[in-house]
C-alpha positions in Angstrom: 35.6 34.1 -57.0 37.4 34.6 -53.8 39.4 31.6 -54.3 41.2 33.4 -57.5 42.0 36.6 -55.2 43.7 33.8 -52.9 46.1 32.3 -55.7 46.8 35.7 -56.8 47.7 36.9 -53.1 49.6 33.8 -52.9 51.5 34.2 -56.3 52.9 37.4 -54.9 53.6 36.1 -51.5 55.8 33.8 -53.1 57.7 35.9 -55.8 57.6 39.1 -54.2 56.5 42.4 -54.7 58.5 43.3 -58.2 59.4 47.0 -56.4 60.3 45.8 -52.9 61.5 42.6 -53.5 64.3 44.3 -56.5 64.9 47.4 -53.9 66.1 45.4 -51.0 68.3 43.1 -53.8 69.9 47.0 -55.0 70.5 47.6 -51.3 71.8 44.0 -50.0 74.6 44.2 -52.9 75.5 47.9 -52.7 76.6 47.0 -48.8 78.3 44.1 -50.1 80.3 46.0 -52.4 80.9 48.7 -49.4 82.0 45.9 -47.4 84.7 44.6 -50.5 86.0 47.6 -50.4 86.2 48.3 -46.7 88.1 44.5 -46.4 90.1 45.0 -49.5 91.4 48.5 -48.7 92.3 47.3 -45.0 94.5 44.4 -46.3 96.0 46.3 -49.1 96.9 49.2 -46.7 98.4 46.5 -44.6 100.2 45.2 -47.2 101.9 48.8 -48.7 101.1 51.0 -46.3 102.8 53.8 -48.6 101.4 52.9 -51.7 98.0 54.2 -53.7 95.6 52.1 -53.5 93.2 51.0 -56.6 90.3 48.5 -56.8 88.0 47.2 -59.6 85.4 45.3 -57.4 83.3 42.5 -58.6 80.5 42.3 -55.3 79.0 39.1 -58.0 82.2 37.0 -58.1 81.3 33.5 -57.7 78.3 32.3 -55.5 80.9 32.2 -52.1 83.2 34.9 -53.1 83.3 38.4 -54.5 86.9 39.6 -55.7 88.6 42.9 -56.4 91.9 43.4 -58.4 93.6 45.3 -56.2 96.6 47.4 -57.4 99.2 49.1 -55.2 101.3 51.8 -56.5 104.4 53.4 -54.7 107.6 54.9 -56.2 109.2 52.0 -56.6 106.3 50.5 -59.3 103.0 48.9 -59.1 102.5 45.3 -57.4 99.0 43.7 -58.3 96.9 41.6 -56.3 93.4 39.9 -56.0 91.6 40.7 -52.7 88.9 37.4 -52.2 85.8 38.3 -49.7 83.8 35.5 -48.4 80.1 36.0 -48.7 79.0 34.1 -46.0 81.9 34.9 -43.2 82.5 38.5 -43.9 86.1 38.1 -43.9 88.9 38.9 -46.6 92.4 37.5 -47.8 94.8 38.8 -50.2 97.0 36.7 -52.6 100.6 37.9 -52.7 101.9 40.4 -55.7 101.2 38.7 -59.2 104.9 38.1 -60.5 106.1 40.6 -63.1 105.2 38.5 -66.4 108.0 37.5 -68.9 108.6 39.3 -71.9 
């Protein structure tokens, strides 16, 4: 008997508690996605200091890199750009303005 209360202590030792385990997962990604935006907004502001500023994160990206679409309005037009975060590192780069596209 007391070796089943063993495997089941040891079944959720090694998958987690379904509550805690899921909480700390909700909490590790919602800094990430603070810290995209953070990294994004820095470089963008950087980039047009004048301009509005508008993201459309994506924290989940690729298993390196979460991305934002970053688009930069001034009175002159909108310039759009993709802000890439390194998961790992913690730091950010921004591609240059997507050329108009061709009609």
């Amino acid at each position: 008997m007391k070796h089943g209360y063993l495997a089941t202590a040891l079944a959720f030792l090694a998958v987690g508690l379904p509550t805690g385990g899921h909480a700390s997962t909700d909490k590790a990604w919602a800094q990430l996605r603070d810290d995209l935006r953070a990294a994004c907004t820095d470089l963008a502001s950087a980039t047009a200091p004048e301009a509005r500023i508008d993201l459309r994160l994506n924290e989940y990206g690729s298993d390196s890199y979460a991305v934002a679409l970053v688009t930069m309005t001034t009175r002159q037009g909108q310039d759009v750009a993709v802000c890439i975060y390194d998961k790992q590192s913690g730091e950010a780069q921004m591609t240059t303005a997507f050329p108009d596209a061709a009609d």
